[in-house]
C-alpha positions in Angstrom: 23.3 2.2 -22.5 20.4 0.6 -20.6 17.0 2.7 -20.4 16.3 4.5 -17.7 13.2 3.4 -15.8 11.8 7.3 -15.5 9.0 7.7 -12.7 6.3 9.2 -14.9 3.0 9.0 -12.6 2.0 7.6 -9.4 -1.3 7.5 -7.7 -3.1 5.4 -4.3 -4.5 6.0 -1.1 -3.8 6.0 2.1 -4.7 7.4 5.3 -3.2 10.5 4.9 -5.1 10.7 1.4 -4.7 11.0 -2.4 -1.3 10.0 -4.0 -1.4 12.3 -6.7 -0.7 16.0 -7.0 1.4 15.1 -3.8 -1.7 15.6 -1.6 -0.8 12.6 0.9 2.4 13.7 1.6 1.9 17.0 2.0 -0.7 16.1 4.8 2.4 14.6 6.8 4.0 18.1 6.4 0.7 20.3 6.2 2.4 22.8 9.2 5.4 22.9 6.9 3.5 23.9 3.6 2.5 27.6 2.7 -1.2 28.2 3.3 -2.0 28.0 -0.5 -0.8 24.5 -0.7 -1.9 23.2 2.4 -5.3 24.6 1.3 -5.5 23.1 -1.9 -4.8 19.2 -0.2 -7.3 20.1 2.9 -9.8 20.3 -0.4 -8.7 17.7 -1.9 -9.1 15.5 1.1 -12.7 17.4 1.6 -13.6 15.7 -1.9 -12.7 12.1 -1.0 -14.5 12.6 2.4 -17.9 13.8 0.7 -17.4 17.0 2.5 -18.8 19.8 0.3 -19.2 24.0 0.5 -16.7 25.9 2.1 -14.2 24.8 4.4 -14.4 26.5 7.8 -12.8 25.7 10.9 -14.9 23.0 12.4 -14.4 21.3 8.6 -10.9 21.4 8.9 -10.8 20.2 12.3 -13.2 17.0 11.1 -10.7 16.5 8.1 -7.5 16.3 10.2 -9.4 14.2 12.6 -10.7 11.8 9.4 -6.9 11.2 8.3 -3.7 9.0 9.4 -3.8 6.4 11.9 -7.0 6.7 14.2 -9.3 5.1 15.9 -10.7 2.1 13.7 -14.5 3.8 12.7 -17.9 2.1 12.9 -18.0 1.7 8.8 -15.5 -1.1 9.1 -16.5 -2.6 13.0 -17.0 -2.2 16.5 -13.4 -2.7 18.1 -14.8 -3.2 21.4 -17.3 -6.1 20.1 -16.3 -7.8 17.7 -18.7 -11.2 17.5 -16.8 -14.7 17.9 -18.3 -18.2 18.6 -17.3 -19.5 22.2 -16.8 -23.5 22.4 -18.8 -24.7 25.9 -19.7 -27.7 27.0 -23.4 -28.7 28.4 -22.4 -30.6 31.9 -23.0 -34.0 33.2 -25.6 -34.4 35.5 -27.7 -31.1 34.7 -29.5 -33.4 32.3 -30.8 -33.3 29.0 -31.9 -29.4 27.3 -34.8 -29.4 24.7 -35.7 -26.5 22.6 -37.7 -25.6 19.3 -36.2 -24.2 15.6 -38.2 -24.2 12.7 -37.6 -27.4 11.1 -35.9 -25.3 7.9 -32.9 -25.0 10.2 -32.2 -28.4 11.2 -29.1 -29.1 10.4 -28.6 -32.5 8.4 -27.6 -34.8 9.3 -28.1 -34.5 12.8 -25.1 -34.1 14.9 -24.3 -37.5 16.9 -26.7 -37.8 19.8 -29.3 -35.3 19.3 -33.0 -36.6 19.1 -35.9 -34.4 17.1 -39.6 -34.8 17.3 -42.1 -32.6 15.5 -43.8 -29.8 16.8 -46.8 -27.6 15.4 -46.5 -24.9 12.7 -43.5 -26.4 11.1 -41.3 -26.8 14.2 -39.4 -29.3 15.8 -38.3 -30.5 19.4 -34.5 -31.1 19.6 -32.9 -32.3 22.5 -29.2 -32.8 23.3 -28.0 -34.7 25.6 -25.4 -33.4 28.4 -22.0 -33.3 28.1 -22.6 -32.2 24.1 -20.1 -29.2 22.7 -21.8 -26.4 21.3 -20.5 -23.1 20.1 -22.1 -19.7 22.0 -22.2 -16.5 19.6 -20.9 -13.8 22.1 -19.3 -10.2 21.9 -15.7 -9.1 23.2 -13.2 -6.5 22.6 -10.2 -6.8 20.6 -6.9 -5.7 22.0 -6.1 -3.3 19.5 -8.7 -0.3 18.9 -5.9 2.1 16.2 -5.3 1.1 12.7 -4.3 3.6 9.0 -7.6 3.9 7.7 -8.4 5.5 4.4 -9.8 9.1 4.7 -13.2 9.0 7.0 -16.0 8.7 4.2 -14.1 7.7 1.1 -16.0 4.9 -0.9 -14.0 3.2 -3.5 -16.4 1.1 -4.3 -19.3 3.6 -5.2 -16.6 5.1 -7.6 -17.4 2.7 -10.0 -19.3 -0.7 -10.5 -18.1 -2.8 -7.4 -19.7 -6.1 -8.0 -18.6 -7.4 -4.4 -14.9 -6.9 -4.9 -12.7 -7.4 -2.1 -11.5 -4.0 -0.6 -8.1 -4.2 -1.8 -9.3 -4.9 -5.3 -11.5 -1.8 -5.1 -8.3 0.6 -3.6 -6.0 -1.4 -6.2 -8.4 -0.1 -9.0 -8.6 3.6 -7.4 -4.9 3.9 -7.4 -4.1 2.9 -10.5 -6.4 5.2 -11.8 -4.9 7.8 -10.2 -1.5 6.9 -11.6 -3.0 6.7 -14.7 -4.5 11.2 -14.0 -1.2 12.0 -12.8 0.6 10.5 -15.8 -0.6 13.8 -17.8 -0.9 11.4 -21.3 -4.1 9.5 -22.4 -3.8 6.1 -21.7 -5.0 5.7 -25.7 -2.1 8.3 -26.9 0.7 6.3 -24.9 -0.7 2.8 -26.7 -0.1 5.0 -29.6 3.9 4.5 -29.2 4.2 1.4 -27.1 3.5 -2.4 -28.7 0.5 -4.3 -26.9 3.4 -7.1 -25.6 5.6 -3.9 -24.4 3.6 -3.1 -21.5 4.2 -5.0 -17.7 1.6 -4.8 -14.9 3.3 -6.2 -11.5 1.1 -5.6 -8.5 -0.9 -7.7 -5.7 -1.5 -7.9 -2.0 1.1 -9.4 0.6 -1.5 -11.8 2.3 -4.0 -12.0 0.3 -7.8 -10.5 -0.1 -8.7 -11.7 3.6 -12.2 -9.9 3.6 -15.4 -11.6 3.4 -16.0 -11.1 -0.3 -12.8 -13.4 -0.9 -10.3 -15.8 1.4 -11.9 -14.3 4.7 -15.9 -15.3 4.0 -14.7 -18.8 2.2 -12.9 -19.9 5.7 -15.5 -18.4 7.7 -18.7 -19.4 5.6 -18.9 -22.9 7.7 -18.7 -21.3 11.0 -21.0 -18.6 10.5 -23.5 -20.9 9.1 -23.4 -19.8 5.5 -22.0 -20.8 2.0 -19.1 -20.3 0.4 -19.8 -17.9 -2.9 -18.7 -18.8 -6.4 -16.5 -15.6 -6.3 -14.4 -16.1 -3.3 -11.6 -18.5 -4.2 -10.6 -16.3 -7.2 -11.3 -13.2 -5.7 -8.9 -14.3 -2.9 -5.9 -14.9 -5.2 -2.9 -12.3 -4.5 -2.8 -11.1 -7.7 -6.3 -10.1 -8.1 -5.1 -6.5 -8.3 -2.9 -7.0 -11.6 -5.3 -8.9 -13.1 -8.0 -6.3 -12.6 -6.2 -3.6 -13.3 -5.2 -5.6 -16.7 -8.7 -6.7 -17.6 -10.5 -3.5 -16.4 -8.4 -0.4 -16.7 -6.1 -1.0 -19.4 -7.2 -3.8 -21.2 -3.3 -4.9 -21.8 -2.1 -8.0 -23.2 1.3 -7.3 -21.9 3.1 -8.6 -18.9 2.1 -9.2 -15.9 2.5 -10.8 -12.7 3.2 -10.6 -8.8 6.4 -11.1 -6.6 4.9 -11.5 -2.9 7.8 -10.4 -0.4 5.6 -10.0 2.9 6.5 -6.0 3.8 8.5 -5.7 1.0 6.2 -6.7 -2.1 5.7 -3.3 -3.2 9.2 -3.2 -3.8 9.7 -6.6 -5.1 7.2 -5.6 -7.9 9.1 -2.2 -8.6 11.6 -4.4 -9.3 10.4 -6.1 -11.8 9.2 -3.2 -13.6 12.7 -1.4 -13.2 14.2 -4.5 -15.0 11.8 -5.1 -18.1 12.2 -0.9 -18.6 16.0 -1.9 -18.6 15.8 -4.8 -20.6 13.8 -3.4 -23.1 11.1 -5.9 -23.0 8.4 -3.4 -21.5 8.4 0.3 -22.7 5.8 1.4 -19.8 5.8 -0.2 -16.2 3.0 -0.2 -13.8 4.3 -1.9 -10.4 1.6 -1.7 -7.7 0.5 -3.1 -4.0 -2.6 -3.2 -2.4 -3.3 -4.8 0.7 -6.9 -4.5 2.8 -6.2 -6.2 6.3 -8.4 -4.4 8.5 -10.8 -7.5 9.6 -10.4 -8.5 13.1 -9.7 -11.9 12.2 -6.7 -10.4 11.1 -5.9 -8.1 13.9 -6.6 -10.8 16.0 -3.8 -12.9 14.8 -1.7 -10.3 14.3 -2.4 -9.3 17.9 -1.9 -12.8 19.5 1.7 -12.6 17.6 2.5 -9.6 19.4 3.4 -8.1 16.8 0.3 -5.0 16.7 1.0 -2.3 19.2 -2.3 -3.0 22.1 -4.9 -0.3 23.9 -2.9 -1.6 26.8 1.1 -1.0 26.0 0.1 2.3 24.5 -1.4 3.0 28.0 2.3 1.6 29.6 4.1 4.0 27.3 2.3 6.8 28.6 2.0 6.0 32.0 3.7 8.7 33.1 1.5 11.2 31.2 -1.5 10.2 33.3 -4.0 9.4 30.6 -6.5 6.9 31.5 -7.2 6.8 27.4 -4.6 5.1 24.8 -3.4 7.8 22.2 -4.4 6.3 19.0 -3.2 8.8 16.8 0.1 8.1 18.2 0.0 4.3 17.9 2.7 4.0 15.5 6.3 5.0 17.4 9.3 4.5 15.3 12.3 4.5 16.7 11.0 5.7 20.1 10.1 3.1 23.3 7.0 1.7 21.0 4.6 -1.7 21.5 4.1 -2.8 18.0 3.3 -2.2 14.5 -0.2 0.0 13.2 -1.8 -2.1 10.8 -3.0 -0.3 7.7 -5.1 -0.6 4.6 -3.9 1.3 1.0 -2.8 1.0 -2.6 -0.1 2.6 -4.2 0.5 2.3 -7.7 3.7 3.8 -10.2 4.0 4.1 -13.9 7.5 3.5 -15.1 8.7 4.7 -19.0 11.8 4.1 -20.6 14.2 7.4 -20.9 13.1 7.6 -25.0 9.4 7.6 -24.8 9.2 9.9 -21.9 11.1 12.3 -23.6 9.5 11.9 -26.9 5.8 12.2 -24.9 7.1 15.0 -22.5 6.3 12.9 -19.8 6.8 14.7 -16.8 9.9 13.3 -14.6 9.2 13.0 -11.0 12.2 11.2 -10.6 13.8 7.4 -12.0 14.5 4.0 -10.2 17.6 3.4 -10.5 18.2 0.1 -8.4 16.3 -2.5 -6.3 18.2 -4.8 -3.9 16.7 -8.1 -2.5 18.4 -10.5 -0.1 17.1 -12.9 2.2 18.5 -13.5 5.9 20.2 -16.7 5.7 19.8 -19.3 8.2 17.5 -17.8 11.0 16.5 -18.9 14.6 12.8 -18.0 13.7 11.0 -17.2 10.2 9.9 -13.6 11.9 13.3 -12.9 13.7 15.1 -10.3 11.7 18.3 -11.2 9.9 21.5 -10.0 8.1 19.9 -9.4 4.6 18.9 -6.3 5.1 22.6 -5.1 5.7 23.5 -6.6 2.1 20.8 -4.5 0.3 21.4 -1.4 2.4 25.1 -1.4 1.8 24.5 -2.9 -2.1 22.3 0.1 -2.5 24.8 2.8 -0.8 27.7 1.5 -2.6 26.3 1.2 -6.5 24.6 4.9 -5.4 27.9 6.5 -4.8 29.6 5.4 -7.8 26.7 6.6 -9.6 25.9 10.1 -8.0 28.8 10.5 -7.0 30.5 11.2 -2.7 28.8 14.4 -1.9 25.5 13.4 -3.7 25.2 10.3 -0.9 26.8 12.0 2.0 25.2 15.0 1.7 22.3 15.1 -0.1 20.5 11.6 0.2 18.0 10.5 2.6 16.8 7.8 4.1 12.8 6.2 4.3 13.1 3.7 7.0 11.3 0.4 7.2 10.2 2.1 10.7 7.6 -0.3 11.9 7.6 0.9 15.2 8.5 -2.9 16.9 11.0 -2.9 19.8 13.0 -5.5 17.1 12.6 -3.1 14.4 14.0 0.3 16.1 17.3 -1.6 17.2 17.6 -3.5 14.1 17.2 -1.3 11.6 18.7 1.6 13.5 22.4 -0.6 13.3 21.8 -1.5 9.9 21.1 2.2 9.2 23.8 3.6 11.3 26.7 1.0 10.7 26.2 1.7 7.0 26.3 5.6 7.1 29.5 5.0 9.2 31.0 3.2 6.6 30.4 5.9 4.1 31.6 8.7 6.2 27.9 9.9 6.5 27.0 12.2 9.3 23.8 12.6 10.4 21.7 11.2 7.5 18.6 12.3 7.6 15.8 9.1 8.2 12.2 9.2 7.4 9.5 7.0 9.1 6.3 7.2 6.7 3.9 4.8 8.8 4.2 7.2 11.8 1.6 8.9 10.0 -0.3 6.1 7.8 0.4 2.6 9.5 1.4 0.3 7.6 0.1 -1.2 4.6 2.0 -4.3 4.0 2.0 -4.4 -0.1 1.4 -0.9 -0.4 4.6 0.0 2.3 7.0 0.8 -0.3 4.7 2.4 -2.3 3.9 4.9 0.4 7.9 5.2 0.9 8.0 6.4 -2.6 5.4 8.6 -2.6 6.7 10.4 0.1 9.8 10.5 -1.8 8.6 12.1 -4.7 6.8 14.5 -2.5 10.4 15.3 -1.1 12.0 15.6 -4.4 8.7 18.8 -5.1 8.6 20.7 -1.8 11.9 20.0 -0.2 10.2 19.2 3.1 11.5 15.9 4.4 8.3 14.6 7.6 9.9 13.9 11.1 9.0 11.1 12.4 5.9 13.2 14.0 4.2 10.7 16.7 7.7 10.4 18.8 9.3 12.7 21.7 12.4 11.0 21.4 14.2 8.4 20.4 14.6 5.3 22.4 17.7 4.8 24.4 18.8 1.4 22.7 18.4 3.0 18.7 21.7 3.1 17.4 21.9 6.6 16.2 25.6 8.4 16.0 25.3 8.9 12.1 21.4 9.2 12.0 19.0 12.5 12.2 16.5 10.8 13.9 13.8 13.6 14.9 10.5 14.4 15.2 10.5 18.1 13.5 11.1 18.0 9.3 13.8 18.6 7.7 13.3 21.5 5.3 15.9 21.8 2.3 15.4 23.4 -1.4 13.9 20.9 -4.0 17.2 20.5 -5.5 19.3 20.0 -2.6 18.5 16.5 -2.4 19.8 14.2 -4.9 18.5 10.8 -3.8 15.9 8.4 -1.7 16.8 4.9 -0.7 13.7 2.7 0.2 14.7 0.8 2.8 11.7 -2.8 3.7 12.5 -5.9 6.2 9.7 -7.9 5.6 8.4 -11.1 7.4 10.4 -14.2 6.6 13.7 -12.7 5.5 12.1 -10.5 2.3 14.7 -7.4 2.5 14.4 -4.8 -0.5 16.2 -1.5 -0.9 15.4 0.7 -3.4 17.2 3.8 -4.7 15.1 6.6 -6.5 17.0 9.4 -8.1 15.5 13.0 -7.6 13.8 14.9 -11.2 16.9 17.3 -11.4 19.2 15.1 -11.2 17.3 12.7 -14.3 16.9 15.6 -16.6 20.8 16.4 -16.7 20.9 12.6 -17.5 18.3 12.8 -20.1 20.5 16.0 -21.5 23.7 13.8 -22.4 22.2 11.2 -23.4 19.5 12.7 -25.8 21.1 16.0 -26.3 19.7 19.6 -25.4 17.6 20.2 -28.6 15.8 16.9 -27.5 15.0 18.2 -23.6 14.4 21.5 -25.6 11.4 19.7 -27.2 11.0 17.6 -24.3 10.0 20.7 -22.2 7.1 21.9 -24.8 5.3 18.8 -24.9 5.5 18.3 -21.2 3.5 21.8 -20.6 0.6 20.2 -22.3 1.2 17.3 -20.1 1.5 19.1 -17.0 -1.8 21.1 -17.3 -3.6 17.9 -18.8 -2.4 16.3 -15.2 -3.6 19.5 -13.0 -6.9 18.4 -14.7 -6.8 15.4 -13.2 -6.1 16.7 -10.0 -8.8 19.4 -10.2 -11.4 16.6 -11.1 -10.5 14.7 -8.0 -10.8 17.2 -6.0 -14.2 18.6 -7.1 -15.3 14.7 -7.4 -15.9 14.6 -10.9 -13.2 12.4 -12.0 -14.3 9.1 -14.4 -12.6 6.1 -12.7 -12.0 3.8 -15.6 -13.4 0.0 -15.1 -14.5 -1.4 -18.3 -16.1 -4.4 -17.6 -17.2 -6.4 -20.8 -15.3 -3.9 -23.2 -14.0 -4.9 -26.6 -13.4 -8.3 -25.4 -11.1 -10.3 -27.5 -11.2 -14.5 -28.3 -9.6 -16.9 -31.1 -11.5 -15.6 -33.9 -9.9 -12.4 -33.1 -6.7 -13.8 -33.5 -4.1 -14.9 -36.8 -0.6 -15.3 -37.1 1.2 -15.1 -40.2 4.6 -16.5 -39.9 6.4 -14.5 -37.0 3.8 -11.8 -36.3 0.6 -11.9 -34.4 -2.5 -9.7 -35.3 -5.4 -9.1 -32.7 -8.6 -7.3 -33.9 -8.0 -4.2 -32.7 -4.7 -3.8 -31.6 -1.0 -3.1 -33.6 1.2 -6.0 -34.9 3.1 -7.8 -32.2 6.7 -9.3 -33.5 6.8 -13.0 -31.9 10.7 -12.9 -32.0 11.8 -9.4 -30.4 
């Protein structure tokens, strides 16, 4: 039998907060939650957020208002002026216009048909002559003022030392530290078990690190009038986050890598985790996605796509509310009349063990991916039109689902986490794909979930904060409604679909099973199928036998409270984020090989022929 790729940890951040202990899914559900748990995440999103003391009224108020998709804040810009350079032209017949710069700033060589003559104190005439181009720095407003946002205050970077990281880099290295808490076992104790080559690290960014300590200030650098850095061509590779994670958290000399798949990359790396756990060429998984777009460059082109709902078509769907403002915190609308996607910043990160070592650790199960399906569209009219791929991986995932949970396990007690962009071209789409599938599988009413209603969307991290969600799901029972809609659009395809805005409260163990459902850019479809805790224990029971679950239960206690730890630490912000820079670094002379096994100072044999 194949391992089982158990779900053992899982940590990020996204606007609705920390990953772990489950504290960024309960905020989508906080009304939902008894008051005990929703207080313990409103403190736990006081801690990222700076805010100390007791929590009163006013504090709570400030913390809701600091999470999901808002307003875009002053600590990352000004929406309503951003600066830009504006190309003019001097005109004809106004004649020539001289001024005086401190000869430092001429620019050499001198553009074509500009004259200089010096001037006292170490300045000099220029004049250009008319009809010369010139760039103006002015202000203006973008068209898009909402965006997912990490909690208001949270600093990755002062967490640990930054050294002008891009931003997804710094959530990349948050979250996988917080995987790494949730996890429950000592990074050191697991390394104990596991060979150095058994370990894959999968994770990256969708576009990129666009900011301006990577791919954003390289491309800029000449039209702001600076210099490109040393560091921003590396730090602007897509899988910075793996390779930090590798070189700075774990120090592994495992696996690693990064399958881009626009929306869909978190899954796309999940993937490829689930199949080395399977294989049996990786013991312990981390897939990941971290993505950081929240530069008005990239708004901007977003934006000009019409892709990003505007201030303006917010205002149109509301028009018969009578504001006269745009409501922001309802700026993503899936599967309602909607204007365009919410653009988000996060990181999600998941720690993967095969069935044995989890149960020999006492891991604790939060659930297991079973499958991952990835199709492209075909032949396609456009590269951002939305294609048929998406109903292979949908149906694959269905289908292989039911023969391994069995009818009433998919009918009955599955859900759904949509794509749920909240495009006009996503709500129909994905709505038939949706609904023509539960049809064929004599589903009625299957219940669908719409995570960036709350968080935006984050691109690489998407799928991540689909799963998280999921596993939140599989602990409280609560499934979010899709909370920023009235109703749902007239031309969504929903005869077989609970498509609501109120949740969807069950017992823990009345569901069974989460698909992961991503249509990303270019014809990247992934659907993933996550299989609830319960139902992975009774798995682990006939394969490894009661006694073994019988020990597997005593070891997880420890594991459990060394977890709660974690959590406790993060939320009184005293949690050690691990980045070892310059640690027990390793070169040739650390290095021999005697016939077909390799030693490294430091580390246990690896076999060069398993």
């Amino acid at each position: 039998m194949r391992p089982i790729a158990v779900i053992a940890g899982f940590g990020g951040i996204n606007a609705a907060g920390r990953t772990s202990g489950h504290h960024g899914y309960r905020r989508t559900i906080l009304d939902a939650l008894p008051a005990q748990a929703a207080d313990e995440t409103i403190r736990a999103l006081a801690g990222l957020m700076g805010i100390a003391g007791e929590i009163d009224a006013t504090q709570r108020a400030r913390i809701l208002e600091g999470t999901l998709v808002r307003g875009i804040e002053p600590s990352y810009f000004d929406p309503t002026s951003v600066g830009w350079n504006c190309r003019a032209r001097v005109s004809p017949g106004q004649g020539d216009i001289s001024f005086e710069i401190a000869q430092r700033d001429l620019p050499q060589p001198l553009p074509d048909g500009w004259t200089m003559a010096h001037a006292a104190g170490g300045r000099v005439r220029i004049t250009i002559p008319a009809g010369a181009d010139v760039l103006l720095p002015v202000n203006r407003a973008l068209d898009v003022s909402a965006a997912g946002q990490v909690p208001s205050g949270f600093d990755p970077k002062s967490l640990y030392p930054g050294r002008g990281h891009p931003r997804a880099v710094q959530l990349a290295l948050f979250a996988a530290n917080d995987a790494l808490g949730s996890l429950g076992i000592g990074w050191h104790k697991l390394m104990q078990h596991v060979a150095p080559d058994r370990i894959s690290v999968y994770a990256g960014s969708a576009m990129g690190q666009l900011d301006q300590e990577a791919t954003g200030g390289l491309l800029g650098s000449r039209y702001r009038g600076m210099r490109p850095t040393s560091k921003q061509v590396p730090m602007g590779l897509a899988e910075m986050p793996a390779d930090f994670v590798n070189a700075y958290v774990l120090g592994s000399v495992g696996q690693t890598g990064h399958n881009m798949g626009a929306c869909a990359t978190f899954l796309y790396n999940l993937r490829h985790g689930m199949f080395d756990i399977e294989s049996g060429r990786s013991r312990v998984a981390l897939g990941g996605g971290a993505e950081a777009p929240l530069c008005p460059d990239v708004i901007e082109g977003l934006s000009t796509m019409g892709a990003l709902g505007t201030d303006e078509g917010l205002l149109e769907l509301d028009r018969n509310a009578g504001r006269t403002e745009p409501d922001l915190r309802r700026a993503c609308r899936p599967f309602a009349e909607n204007c365009g996607f919410t653009i988000a910043e996060g990181s999600q990160f998941v720690v993967l063990l095969d069935d044995t070592l989890a149960v020999e650790l006492g891991a604790t199960i939060h659930g297991a991916v079973t499958d991952v399906l990835v199709h492209a569209d075909g032949y396609k009219k456009s590269i951002s039109s939305p294609g048929i791929g998406n109903y292979i991986t949908v149906a694959k995932a269905v289908a292989r689902a039911r023969r391994m949970f069995g009818e009433e396990s998919i009918r009955r007690r599955s859900f759904v986490q949509a794509h749920g962009t909240g495009t006009p071209h996503n709500r129909t789409t994905e709505s038939r794909i949706l609904n023509g599938v539960a049809a064929a599988f004599g589903m009625e009413n299957w219940p669908v979930a719409a995570i960036k209603c709350f968080v935006g969307h984050t691109m690489a991290a998407a799928g991540g904060d689909q799963l998280a969600s999921s596993l939140g799901v599989f602990e409280h029972g609560v499934l979010p409604g899709i909370a920023t809609i009235d109703e749902v659009a007239a031309d969504v395809a929903r005869d077989h679909l609970r498509l609501a805005p109120q949740p969807l409260r069950r017992a823990p163990a009345d569901w069974d099973v989460s698909f992961l459902n991503s249509k990303g850019f270019g014809g990247n479809n992934a659907t993933a199928t996550i299989a609830a805790p319960h139902v992975v224990t009774k798995w682990l029971e006939r394969r490894h036998g009661i006694a073994a679950i019988g020990g597997w239960r005593k070891h997880n206690d420890a594991v459990v409270e060394r977890a709660a730890r974690w959590d406790r630490a993060m939320t009184e912000g005293t949690a050690r984020i691990v980045y070892r820079f310059d640690h027990e670094v390793r070169s040739e002379e650390h290095v021999t090989i005697e016939d077909e096994t390799m030693h490294i100072a430091g580390l246990p044999p690896i076999s060069l022929v398993d």
